[in-house]
N, C-alpha and C positions, 0 to 999 in steps of 0.2 A: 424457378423459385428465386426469389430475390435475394439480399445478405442481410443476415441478423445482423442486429446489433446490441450491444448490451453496455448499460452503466452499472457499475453495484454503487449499494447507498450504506456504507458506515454508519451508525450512530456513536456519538459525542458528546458529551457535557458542554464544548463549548468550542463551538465551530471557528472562531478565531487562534485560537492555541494551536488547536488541531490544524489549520490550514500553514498556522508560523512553520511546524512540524514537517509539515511535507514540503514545502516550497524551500524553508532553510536548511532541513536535512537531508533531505531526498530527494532536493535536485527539481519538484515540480513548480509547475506556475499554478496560480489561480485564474483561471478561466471569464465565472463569472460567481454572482453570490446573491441570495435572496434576504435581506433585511441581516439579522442574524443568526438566521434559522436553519441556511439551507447554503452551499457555497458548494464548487467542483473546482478539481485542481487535476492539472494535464500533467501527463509525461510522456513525450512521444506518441503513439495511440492507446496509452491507458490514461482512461478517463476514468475519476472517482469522485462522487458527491460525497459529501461528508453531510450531515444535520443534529440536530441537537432536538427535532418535532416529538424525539418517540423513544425519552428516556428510559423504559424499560429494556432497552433494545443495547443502551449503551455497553461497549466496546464488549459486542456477541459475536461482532465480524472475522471472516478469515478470507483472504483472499488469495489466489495464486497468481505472481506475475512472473511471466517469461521472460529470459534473459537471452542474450545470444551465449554462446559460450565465453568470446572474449569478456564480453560484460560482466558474465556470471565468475569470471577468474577473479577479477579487481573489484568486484562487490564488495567483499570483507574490508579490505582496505580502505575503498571507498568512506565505509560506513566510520569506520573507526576514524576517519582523518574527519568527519564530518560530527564526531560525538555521538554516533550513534550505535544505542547497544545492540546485540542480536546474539543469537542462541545457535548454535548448526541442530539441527532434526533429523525425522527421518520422516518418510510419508512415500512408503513404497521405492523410496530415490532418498538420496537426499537434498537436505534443503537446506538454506538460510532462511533464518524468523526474525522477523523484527514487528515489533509490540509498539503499535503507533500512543499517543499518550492516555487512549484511553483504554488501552488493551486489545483493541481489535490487532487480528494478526496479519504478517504480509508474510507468504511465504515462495522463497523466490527457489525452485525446484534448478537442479543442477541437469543441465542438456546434455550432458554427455553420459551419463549415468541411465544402463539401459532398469526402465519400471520393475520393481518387484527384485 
């Protein structure tokens, strides 16, 4: 059997804001972009299109991204030196949250922290 692969799709109010958002605060690139409609932005192997086609949908998203543990240490920091807010959670472990600008959530689960 072969390897899945998977993109998740955000919805946005407004695919340029939202792409300033993750390229200037989290570190990702833009990839590639469809008129104004449709855009993906990379960070290492996490790939995420953002769109703005399916306003009802806007910022419904939660996504979970995996850190190593070193990364997962200097995330808080990270974020704060970068302007960005976040919350700590819980979701079985815990987690870091950070509320992209249109609410969709990113929630970055802590590796050393065993589930439950």
């Amino acid at each position: 059997m072969g390897k899945w692969y998977a993109r998740p799709v955000l919805f946005v109010a407004d695919v340029q804001r939202t792409v300033d958002f993750y390229v200037g605060k989290l570190g990702f690139s833009e990839k590639w972009r469809f008129a104004d409609e449709v855009a993906q932005v990379d960070r290492d192997e996490c790939e995420i299109i953002v769109s703005s086609q399916r306003p009802p949908k806007t910022g419904m998203g939660m996504l979970f991204i995996e850190l190593t543990a070193e990364d997962f240490k200097v995330l808080p920091e990270t974020l704060t030196s970068r302007g960005v807010v976040f919350t700590r959670g819980h979701w079985g472990y815990p987690v870091v949250i950070v509320d992209d600008p249109d609410g969709n959530q990113l929630y970055f689960p802590d590796p050393e922290s065993p589930a439950g």
